[in-house]
N, C-alpha and C positions, 0 to 999 in steps of 0.2 A: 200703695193702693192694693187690696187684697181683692178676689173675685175668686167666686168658684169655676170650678171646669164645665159645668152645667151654663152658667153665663156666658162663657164664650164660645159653648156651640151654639146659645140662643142670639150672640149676638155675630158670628160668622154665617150663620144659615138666614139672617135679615140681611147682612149684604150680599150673601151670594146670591138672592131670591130663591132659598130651596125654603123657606119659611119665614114670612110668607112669597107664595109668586110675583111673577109682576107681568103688566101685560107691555113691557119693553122689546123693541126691537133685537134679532138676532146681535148686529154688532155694539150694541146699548148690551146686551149682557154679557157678548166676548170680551169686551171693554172692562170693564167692572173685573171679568174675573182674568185678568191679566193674560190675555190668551186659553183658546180649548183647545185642547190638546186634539190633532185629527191625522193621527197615525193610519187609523182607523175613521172612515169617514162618516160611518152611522154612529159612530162613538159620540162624534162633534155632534150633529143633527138631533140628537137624542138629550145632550148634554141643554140644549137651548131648549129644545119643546118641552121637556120636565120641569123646566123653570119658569115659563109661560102658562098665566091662568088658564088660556086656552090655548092647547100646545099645537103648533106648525111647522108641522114637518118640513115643509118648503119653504123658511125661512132663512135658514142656513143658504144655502141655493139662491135663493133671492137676491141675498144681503154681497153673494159672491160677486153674483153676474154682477149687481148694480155698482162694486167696487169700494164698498163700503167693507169689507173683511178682503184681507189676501193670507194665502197661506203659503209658507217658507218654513226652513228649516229655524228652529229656535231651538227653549229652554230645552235644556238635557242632550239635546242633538235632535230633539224627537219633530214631527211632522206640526205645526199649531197652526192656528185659525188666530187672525193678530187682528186689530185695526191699524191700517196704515199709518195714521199717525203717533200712534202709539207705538209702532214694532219698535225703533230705530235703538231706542232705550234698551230693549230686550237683547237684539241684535249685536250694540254694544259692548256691553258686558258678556258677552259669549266669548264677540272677537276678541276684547282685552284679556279673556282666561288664558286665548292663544295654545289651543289645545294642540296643533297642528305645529309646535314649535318643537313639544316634547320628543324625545331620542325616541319613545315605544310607539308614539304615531308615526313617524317616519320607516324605520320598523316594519309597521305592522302594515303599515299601506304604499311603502315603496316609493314612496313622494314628500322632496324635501320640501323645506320651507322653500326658500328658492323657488324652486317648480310652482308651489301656491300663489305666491307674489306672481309670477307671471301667469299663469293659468286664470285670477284674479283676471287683469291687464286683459287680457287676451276675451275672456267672455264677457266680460262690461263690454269692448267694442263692438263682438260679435251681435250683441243684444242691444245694441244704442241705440240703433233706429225704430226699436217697439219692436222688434220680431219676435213672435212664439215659437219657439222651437222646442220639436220633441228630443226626448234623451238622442234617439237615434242621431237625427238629424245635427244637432251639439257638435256630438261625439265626433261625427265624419268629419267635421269642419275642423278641430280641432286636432284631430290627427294629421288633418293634409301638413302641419306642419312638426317639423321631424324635434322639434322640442318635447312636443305632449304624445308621441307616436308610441312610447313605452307604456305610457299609462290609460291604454285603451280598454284594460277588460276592468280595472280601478274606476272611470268612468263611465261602464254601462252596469255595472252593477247598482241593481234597484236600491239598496243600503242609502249609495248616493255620500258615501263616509268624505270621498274626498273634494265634493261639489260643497259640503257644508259650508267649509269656512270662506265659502263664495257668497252665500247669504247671508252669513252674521256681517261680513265686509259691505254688503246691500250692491252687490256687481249681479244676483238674481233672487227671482224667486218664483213660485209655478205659476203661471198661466194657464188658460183654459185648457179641458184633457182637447185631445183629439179623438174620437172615439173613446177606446180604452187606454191610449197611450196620453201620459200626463206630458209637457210641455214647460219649458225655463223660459223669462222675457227679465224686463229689467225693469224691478221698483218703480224707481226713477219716472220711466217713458208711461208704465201703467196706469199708476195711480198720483202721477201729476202734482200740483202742489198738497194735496193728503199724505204726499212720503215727503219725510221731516227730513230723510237723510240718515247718515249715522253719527248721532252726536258725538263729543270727546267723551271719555269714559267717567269722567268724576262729572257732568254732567246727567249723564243716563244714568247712576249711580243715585241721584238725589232721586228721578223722577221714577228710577224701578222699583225703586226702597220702598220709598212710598205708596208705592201703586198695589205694592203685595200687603205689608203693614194694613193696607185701609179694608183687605177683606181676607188676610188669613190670619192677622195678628190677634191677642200679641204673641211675636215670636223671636226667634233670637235671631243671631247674627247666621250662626251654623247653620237654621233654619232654612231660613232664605235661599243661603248657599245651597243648598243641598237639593234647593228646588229650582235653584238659577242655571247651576253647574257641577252636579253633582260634587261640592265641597271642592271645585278644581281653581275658586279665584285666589289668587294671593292673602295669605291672613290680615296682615302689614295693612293691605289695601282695605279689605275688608272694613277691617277696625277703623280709618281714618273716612273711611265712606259713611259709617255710623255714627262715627265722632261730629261727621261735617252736619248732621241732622240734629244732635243732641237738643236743641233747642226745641223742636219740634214734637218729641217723645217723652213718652213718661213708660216709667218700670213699673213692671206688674207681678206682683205677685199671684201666682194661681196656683192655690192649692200646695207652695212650699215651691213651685216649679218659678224662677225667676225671667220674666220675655219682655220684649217693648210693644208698646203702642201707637199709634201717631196720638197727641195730646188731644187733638179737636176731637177722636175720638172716647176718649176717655170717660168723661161723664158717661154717655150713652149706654158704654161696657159698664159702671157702675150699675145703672139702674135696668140693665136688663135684668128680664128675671128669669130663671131655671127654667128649661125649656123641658117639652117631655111629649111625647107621640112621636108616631112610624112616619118616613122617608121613605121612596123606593130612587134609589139615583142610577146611572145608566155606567158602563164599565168606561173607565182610563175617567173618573169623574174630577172635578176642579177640589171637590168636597174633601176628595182623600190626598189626590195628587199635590195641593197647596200644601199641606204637613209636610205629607209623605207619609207613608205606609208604617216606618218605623217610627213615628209618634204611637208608643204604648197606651195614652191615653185613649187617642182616638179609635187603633187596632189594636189588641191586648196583644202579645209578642207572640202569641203560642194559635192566633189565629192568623197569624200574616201572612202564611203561604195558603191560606184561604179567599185571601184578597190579591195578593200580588202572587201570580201564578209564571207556571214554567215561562218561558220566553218572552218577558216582558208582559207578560196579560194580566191586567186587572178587572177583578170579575165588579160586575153591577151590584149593589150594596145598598141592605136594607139599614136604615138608622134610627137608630130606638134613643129617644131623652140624648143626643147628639154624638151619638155610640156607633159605630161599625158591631151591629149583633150577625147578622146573618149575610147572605149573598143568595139570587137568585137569576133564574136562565128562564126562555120561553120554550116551550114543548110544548109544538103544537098549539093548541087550546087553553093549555094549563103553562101561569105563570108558578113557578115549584119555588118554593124559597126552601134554601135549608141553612137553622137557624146553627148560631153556635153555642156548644155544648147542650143542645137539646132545649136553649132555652125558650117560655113560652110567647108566643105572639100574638096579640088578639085577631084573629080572620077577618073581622069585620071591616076593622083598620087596615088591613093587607088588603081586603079587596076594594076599599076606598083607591088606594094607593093605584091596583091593579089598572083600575078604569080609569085614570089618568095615565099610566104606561103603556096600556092599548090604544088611547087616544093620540100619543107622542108619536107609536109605531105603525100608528093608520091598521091597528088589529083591533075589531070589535069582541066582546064577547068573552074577554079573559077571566078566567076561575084560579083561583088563588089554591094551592096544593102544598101542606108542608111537609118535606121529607123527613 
Protein backbone atom coordinates (compact mmCIF):
# COMPACT_ATOMS: atom_id res chain seq x y z
CA UNK A 1 0.00 0.00 0.00
CA UNK A 2 1.63 3.13 -1.24
CA UNK A 3 0.42 6.75 0.35
CA UNK A 4 2.03 10.03 0.14
CA UNK A 5 3.38 12.04 3.04
CA UNK A 6 0.62 14.74 2.40
CA UNK A 7 -2.02 11.91 3.27
CA UNK A 8 -0.69 11.09 6.32
CA UNK A 9 -0.64 14.51 7.72
CA UNK A 10 -4.24 14.70 6.31
CA UNK A 11 -5.15 11.74 7.87
CA UNK A 12 -3.13 12.16 11.44
CA UNK A 13 -4.48 15.86 11.83
CA UNK A 14 -8.39 14.08 11.34
CA UNK A 15 -7.51 12.07 14.33
CA UNK A 16 -5.74 14.27 16.27
CA UNK A 17 -8.65 16.95 15.75
CA UNK A 18 -6.08 19.52 14.61
CA UNK A 19 -8.07 19.30 11.25
CA UNK A 20 -10.85 19.20 11.44
CA UNK A 21 -11.75 20.34 15.40
CA UNK A 22 -14.06 18.72 17.45
CA UNK A 23 -16.34 19.83 19.97
CA UNK A 24 -15.12 16.79 22.42
CA UNK A 25 -14.40 16.76 25.96
CA UNK A 26 -10.91 17.65 27.48
CA UNK A 27 -10.44 13.86 28.51
CA UNK A 28 -12.22 12.58 24.90
CA UNK A 29 -9.26 14.33 23.31
CA UNK A 30 -6.41 13.37 26.06
CA UNK A 31 -7.66 9.95 25.24
CA UNK A 32 -7.41 9.81 21.64
CA UNK A 33 -3.95 11.43 21.80
CA UNK A 34 -2.36 9.01 24.14
CA UNK A 35 -1.69 11.37 26.77
CA UNK A 36 -0.67 15.51 26.79
CA UNK A 37 2.16 16.05 27.70
CA UNK A 38 1.82 18.72 31.08
CA UNK A 39 5.30 19.32 32.11
CA UNK A 40 4.17 22.58 31.45
CA UNK A 41 0.58 23.11 32.42
CA UNK A 42 -0.58 25.92 30.06
CA UNK A 43 1.12 23.68 27.54
CA UNK A 44 -1.73 20.77 28.39
CA UNK A 45 -4.59 23.62 28.49
CA UNK A 46 -3.66 25.10 25.22
CA UNK A 47 -2.93 21.64 23.63
CA UNK A 48 -7.06 20.81 24.29
CA UNK A 49 -8.64 24.34 23.54
CA UNK A 50 -6.77 24.55 20.00
CA UNK A 51 -8.44 21.41 19.12
CA UNK A 52 -11.89 22.32 20.27
CA UNK A 53 -14.35 24.17 17.73
CA UNK A 54 -14.87 26.35 20.45
CA UNK A 55 -11.74 26.40 22.62
CA UNK A 56 -12.12 26.17 26.73
CA UNK A 57 -9.58 27.10 28.65
CA UNK A 58 -11.22 25.68 31.78
CA UNK A 59 -11.57 22.43 30.41
CA UNK A 60 -8.48 20.84 31.18
CA UNK A 61 -9.36 21.98 34.99
CA UNK A 62 -12.72 20.71 34.79
CA UNK A 63 -12.01 17.40 33.40
CA UNK A 64 -9.06 17.29 36.50
CA UNK A 65 -11.23 18.31 39.48
CA UNK A 66 -14.09 15.82 38.10
CA UNK A 67 -11.33 12.95 37.78
CA UNK A 68 -11.75 12.17 34.67
CA UNK A 69 -7.81 12.95 33.56
CA UNK A 70 -5.00 12.34 36.37
CA UNK A 71 -1.63 13.43 35.77
CA UNK A 72 1.64 11.34 36.74
CA UNK A 73 4.79 10.79 35.68
CA UNK A 74 4.72 8.86 32.09
CA UNK A 75 6.10 8.72 28.53
CA UNK A 76 9.64 9.85 28.46
CA UNK A 77 9.87 10.46 32.32
CA UNK A 78 8.05 13.61 31.41
CA UNK A 79 4.96 15.24 33.49
CA UNK A 80 1.31 13.90 31.21
CA UNK A 81 -2.25 14.47 31.57
CA UNK A 82 -3.57 10.43 31.02
CA UNK A 83 -7.04 9.06 31.56
CA UNK A 84 -7.29 6.80 34.25
CA UNK A 85 -8.15 4.03 32.58
CA UNK A 86 -6.00 4.29 29.94
CA UNK A 87 -2.71 5.30 32.07
CA UNK A 88 -1.93 1.63 33.33
CA UNK A 89 -0.86 0.56 29.61
CA UNK A 90 1.50 3.58 29.57
CA UNK A 91 2.74 3.21 32.98
CA UNK A 92 3.54 -0.45 32.08
CA UNK A 93 5.67 -0.33 29.58
CA UNK A 94 7.80 2.47 31.31
CA UNK A 95 8.17 0.17 34.48
CA UNK A 96 9.13 -2.93 32.06
CA UNK A 97 11.98 -0.65 30.28
CA UNK A 98 13.12 -0.65 34.10
CA UNK A 99 15.22 2.35 33.78
CA UNK A 100 16.12 2.50 37.54
CA UNK A 101 17.71 -1.02 37.18
CA UNK A 102 20.53 0.32 34.97
CA UNK A 103 24.35 0.69 36.70
CA UNK A 104 24.16 4.86 35.38
CA UNK A 105 20.80 5.43 37.10
CA UNK A 106 22.01 4.14 40.20
CA UNK A 107 25.09 6.15 39.55
CA UNK A 108 23.52 9.12 38.93
CA UNK A 109 20.85 9.25 41.68
CA UNK A 110 22.54 7.19 44.49
CA UNK A 111 19.56 4.69 44.87
CA UNK A 112 19.61 1.20 44.17
CA UNK A 113 17.25 -1.02 42.79
CA UNK A 114 16.65 -2.35 46.25
CA UNK A 115 16.10 1.06 47.75
CA UNK A 116 13.24 1.49 44.80
CA UNK A 117 11.49 -1.81 45.55
CA UNK A 118 11.17 -0.67 49.14
CA UNK A 119 10.57 3.01 48.82
CA UNK A 120 7.85 1.50 46.22
CA UNK A 121 6.48 -0.75 49.41
CA UNK A 122 6.92 2.04 51.74
CA UNK A 123 4.74 5.01 49.75
CA UNK A 124 1.85 2.66 48.48
CA UNK A 125 1.18 2.32 52.27
CA UNK A 126 1.89 5.64 53.26
CA UNK A 127 -0.75 6.63 50.56
CA UNK A 128 -3.42 3.79 51.00
CA UNK A 129 -5.76 5.42 52.92
CA UNK A 130 -6.37 8.37 50.01
CA UNK A 131 -4.04 10.84 51.63
CA UNK A 132 -2.63 13.90 49.47
CA UNK A 133 0.32 14.56 50.47
CA UNK A 134 2.74 17.30 49.56
CA UNK A 135 6.49 16.51 48.46
CA UNK A 136 7.24 18.07 51.87
CA UNK A 137 5.15 16.24 53.83
CA UNK A 138 6.19 12.56 51.81
CA UNK A 139 9.48 13.38 52.24
CA UNK A 140 9.36 13.79 56.30
CA UNK A 141 7.60 10.65 56.70
CA UNK A 142 9.78 8.79 54.84
CA UNK A 143 12.90 9.94 56.25
CA UNK A 144 11.65 9.13 59.98
CA UNK A 145 12.83 5.79 58.76
CA UNK A 146 16.69 5.36 58.72
CA UNK A 147 16.31 3.24 55.44
CA UNK A 148 15.23 6.24 53.01
CA UNK A 149 17.25 8.86 55.54
CA UNK A 150 20.18 9.04 52.90
CA UNK A 151 18.08 9.96 49.96
CA UNK A 152 16.38 13.02 51.33
CA UNK A 153 17.75 15.87 49.18
CA UNK A 154 17.12 12.90 45.86
CA UNK A 155 13.50 13.09 47.02
CA UNK A 156 12.87 16.80 47.32
CA UNK A 157 14.15 17.61 44.36
CA UNK A 158 11.32 19.09 42.02
CA UNK A 159 13.03 16.60 38.99
CA UNK A 160 11.08 14.06 41.17
CA UNK A 161 13.81 11.46 38.93
CA UNK A 162 13.61 9.09 41.77
CA UNK A 163 9.66 9.17 42.73
CA UNK A 164 9.26 8.08 38.94
CA UNK A 165 9.43 4.66 38.83
CA UNK A 166 6.79 4.95 41.84
CA UNK A 167 4.29 5.93 39.18
CA UNK A 168 5.10 3.86 36.20
CA UNK A 169 4.65 0.86 39.38
CA UNK A 170 1.01 2.86 39.90
CA UNK A 171 2.24 3.11 44.18
CA UNK A 172 1.49 7.30 43.15
CA UNK A 173 0.58 9.93 41.19
CA UNK A 174 -0.25 13.88 41.85
CA UNK A 175 -3.25 14.95 43.61
CA UNK A 176 -4.57 18.12 43.93
CA UNK A 177 -1.71 21.29 44.33
CA UNK A 178 -2.13 22.82 47.75
CA UNK A 179 -1.71 26.26 47.05
CA UNK A 180 1.47 26.19 44.90
CA UNK A 181 2.84 23.10 46.38
CA UNK A 182 1.71 19.94 44.22
CA UNK A 183 0.77 16.81 46.23
CA UNK A 184 1.40 12.56 45.60
CA UNK A 185 -2.08 10.19 46.76
CA UNK A 186 -2.45 6.92 45.30
CA UNK A 187 -4.17 5.96 41.75
CA UNK A 188 -5.83 3.30 43.36
CA UNK A 189 -7.82 5.27 46.38
CA UNK A 190 -8.33 8.29 43.60
CA UNK A 191 -9.77 7.30 40.92
CA UNK A 192 -11.47 4.09 42.08
CA UNK A 193 -12.54 1.54 39.63
CA UNK A 194 -11.41 4.14 36.52
CA UNK A 195 -7.58 2.95 37.50
CA UNK A 196 -7.25 -0.41 35.71
CA UNK A 197 -4.13 -1.05 37.67
CA UNK A 198 -1.02 -1.90 36.08
CA UNK A 199 -1.42 -4.47 33.53
CA UNK A 200 1.41 -7.46 32.78
CA UNK A 201 3.65 -5.82 30.13
CA UNK A 202 2.73 -7.89 26.93
CA UNK A 203 -0.57 -6.99 27.88
CA UNK A 204 -0.23 -3.11 27.89
CA UNK A 205 2.08 -3.78 24.89
CA UNK A 206 -1.05 -4.87 22.58
CA UNK A 207 -3.26 -1.92 24.12
CA UNK A 208 -0.39 1.00 23.87
CA UNK A 209 0.72 -0.21 20.23
CA UNK A 210 -2.37 0.34 19.25
CA UNK A 211 -3.39 3.32 20.88
CA UNK A 212 -0.38 5.41 19.35
CA UNK A 213 -0.63 3.40 15.69
CA UNK A 214 -4.56 4.71 15.52
CA UNK A 215 -3.37 8.40 15.72
CA UNK A 216 0.45 8.83 14.97
CA UNK A 217 0.80 5.94 12.45
CA UNK A 218 1.89 4.75 10.17
CA UNK A 219 5.00 4.28 12.18
CA UNK A 220 7.65 1.91 12.93
CA UNK A 221 8.66 0.00 15.78
CA UNK A 222 11.74 2.69 16.63
CA UNK A 223 8.98 4.98 16.40
CA UNK A 224 6.93 4.26 18.96
CA UNK A 225 9.89 3.49 21.06
CA UNK A 226 11.32 6.57 20.90
CA UNK A 227 8.16 8.06 21.94
CA UNK A 228 7.35 5.53 24.74
CA UNK A 229 11.00 5.32 26.13
CA UNK A 230 13.26 7.22 24.43
CA UNK A 231 14.41 3.78 22.37
CA UNK A 232 15.15 2.31 26.25
CA UNK A 233 12.76 -0.98 25.77
CA UNK A 234 14.33 -4.19 25.02
CA UNK A 235 14.60 -4.80 20.96
CA UNK A 236 13.88 -8.68 21.45
CA UNK A 237 10.74 -7.35 23.27
CA UNK A 238 9.88 -4.87 21.07
CA UNK A 239 9.78 -7.07 18.02
CA UNK A 240 7.76 -9.83 19.55
CA UNK A 241 5.10 -7.04 20.97
CA UNK A 242 4.78 -6.12 17.02
CA UNK A 243 4.81 -9.63 16.04
CA UNK A 244 1.89 -10.42 18.70
CA UNK A 245 -0.17 -7.62 16.62
CA UNK A 246 0.84 -8.80 13.05
CA UNK A 247 -2.51 -9.60 12.34
CA UNK A 248 -4.02 -6.52 12.99
CA UNK A 249 -1.47 -4.12 10.75
CA UNK A 250 -0.71 -3.53 7.40
CA UNK A 251 2.85 -2.06 5.83
CA UNK A 252 2.95 1.17 4.45
CA UNK A 253 4.77 2.46 2.18
CA UNK A 254 5.10 6.45 2.19
CA UNK A 255 6.83 7.96 -0.08
CA UNK A 256 10.00 4.95 -0.11
CA UNK A 257 9.71 5.35 3.79
CA UNK A 258 8.44 1.68 5.02
CA UNK A 259 5.78 2.14 8.85
CA UNK A 260 2.58 0.15 10.05
CA UNK A 261 -0.68 0.90 10.40
CA UNK A 262 -3.53 -0.61 12.28
CA UNK A 263 -5.45 -2.51 9.25
CA UNK A 264 -9.09 -1.03 10.34
CA UNK A 265 -7.32 2.06 9.60
CA UNK A 266 -6.00 1.46 6.31
CA UNK A 267 -8.64 2.23 3.68
CA UNK A 268 -9.33 5.59 5.46
CA UNK A 269 -5.28 6.44 5.03
CA UNK A 270 -5.86 5.24 1.37
CA UNK A 271 -8.48 7.67 0.53
CA UNK A 272 -7.57 10.60 2.27
CA UNK A 273 -6.61 13.24 0.25
CA UNK A 274 -3.47 15.75 0.46
CA UNK A 275 -4.01 18.13 2.92
CA UNK A 276 -2.74 21.79 2.63
CA UNK A 277 -3.51 25.09 4.75
CA UNK A 278 -1.89 26.89 8.10
CA UNK A 279 -2.10 25.21 11.82
CA UNK A 280 -1.09 27.21 14.62
CA UNK A 281 -0.49 24.42 17.63
CA UNK A 282 0.49 25.38 21.12
CA UNK A 283 4.51 24.27 22.51
CA UNK A 284 5.40 20.37 23.83
CA UNK A 285 2.32 19.74 21.07
CA UNK A 286 1.00 15.88 20.48
CA UNK A 287 1.38 16.91 16.62
CA UNK A 288 5.15 16.94 16.93
CA UNK A 289 5.95 15.11 20.08
CA UNK A 290 3.99 11.68 18.68
CA UNK A 291 6.90 11.53 15.60
CA UNK A 292 9.22 13.36 17.53
CA UNK A 293 11.24 16.19 16.50
CA UNK A 294 13.62 14.11 14.54
CA UNK A 295 11.08 12.70 11.88
CA UNK A 296 12.94 14.98 8.94
CA UNK A 297 9.65 14.79 7.22
CA UNK A 298 7.71 16.43 9.46
CA UNK A 299 10.88 18.99 10.84
CA UNK A 300 13.41 19.24 8.14
CA UNK A 301 16.76 18.36 10.27
CA UNK A 302 18.34 21.77 9.77
CA UNK A 303 15.19 23.47 11.56
CA UNK A 304 14.96 21.19 14.64
CA UNK A 305 16.74 23.14 17.10
CA UNK A 306 13.97 25.70 15.98
CA UNK A 307 11.46 23.56 17.31
CA UNK A 308 13.16 21.50 20.11
CA UNK A 309 15.09 24.18 21.96
CA UNK A 310 17.63 24.37 24.75
CA UNK A 311 16.31 22.51 27.77
CA UNK A 312 13.84 20.41 26.64
CA UNK A 313 11.48 23.36 25.20
CA UNK A 314 9.53 22.91 22.36
CA UNK A 315 8.40 26.03 20.70
CA UNK A 316 4.51 26.44 19.46
CA UNK A 317 4.33 25.47 15.65
CA UNK A 318 2.85 26.81 12.76
CA UNK A 319 1.99 23.91 10.09
CA UNK A 320 1.66 24.50 6.51
CA UNK A 321 0.17 21.29 4.02
CA UNK A 322 1.12 19.01 7.29
CA UNK A 323 4.71 20.67 7.53
CA UNK A 324 6.48 22.04 10.73
CA UNK A 325 7.23 25.71 8.46
CA UNK A 326 7.70 28.22 11.20
CA UNK A 327 7.23 28.71 15.15
CA UNK A 328 5.59 31.44 16.91
CA UNK A 329 5.56 33.30 20.65
CA UNK A 330 2.89 36.07 21.93
CA UNK A 331 4.18 39.60 22.49
CA UNK A 332 2.03 41.38 23.94
CA UNK A 333 -0.70 42.16 21.21
CA UNK A 334 1.25 40.67 18.40
CA UNK A 335 1.08 36.97 17.74
CA UNK A 336 5.01 37.09 15.80
CA UNK A 337 5.47 34.01 13.85
CA UNK A 338 8.92 33.47 12.24
CA UNK A 339 8.77 31.53 9.40
CA UNK A 340 11.61 28.97 8.16
CA UNK A 341 13.99 30.04 5.85
CA UNK A 342 11.97 33.15 5.20
CA UNK A 343 9.40 31.19 3.69
CA UNK A 344 6.09 33.00 2.60
CA UNK A 345 2.77 32.65 4.60
CA UNK A 346 -0.53 34.01 3.78
CA UNK A 347 -1.53 36.68 6.77
CA UNK A 348 -4.85 36.26 6.20
CA UNK A 349 -4.54 32.48 7.04
CA UNK A 350 -2.29 33.47 10.10
CA UNK A 351 -4.68 35.69 11.33
CA UNK A 352 -7.65 33.13 10.99
CA UNK A 353 -5.42 30.95 13.00
CA UNK A 354 -4.53 33.93 15.45
CA UNK A 355 -8.24 34.34 16.60
CA UNK A 356 -8.59 31.05 17.39
CA UNK A 357 -5.22 31.17 19.68
CA UNK A 358 -6.54 34.25 21.39
CA UNK A 359 -9.58 32.45 21.96
CA UNK A 360 -7.61 29.16 23.45
CA UNK A 361 -5.46 31.93 25.70
CA UNK A 362 -8.69 33.96 26.83
CA UNK A 363 -6.48 36.95 24.85
CA UNK A 364 -8.79 39.09 22.48
CA UNK A 365 -7.40 41.15 19.96
CA UNK A 366 -4.38 39.22 18.52
CA UNK A 367 -2.53 40.68 15.27
CA UNK A 368 -0.53 38.38 13.37
CA UNK A 369 3.40 39.84 12.88
CA UNK A 370 6.03 37.96 10.66
CA UNK A 371 9.58 38.28 11.53
Amino acid sequence: MKVTWKQVATWRMQRQYVDPRTKRSASEIVGRLCGVQAQVWSAAELAVALRQTTPDGDAVDRDVADLTLMKTWAMRGTLHLLRPADAGAFLSLMADAGSWLKPSWTKASGVSPKQVDELTDEVAGLLADGAELTRDQLVTKLIADKRFKSMEERLRSGWGSVLKPLAWRGALCHGVNQGNKITFTSPAKKFGSDWKGIPEPDDAARAAIAAYLGVYGPATMDTFDRWLTLNSTSKPKLRRWFADLEDKLTEVDVEGRKALILTEHADELADAKECSGIKLLGHFDQYVLGPGTKDEVLVEAKHRTKVSRAAGWISPIVVVDGKVEAVWEIEGKDLVVTPFDGVALPVKDLQKEATHVGKANGVSGLKVRVA
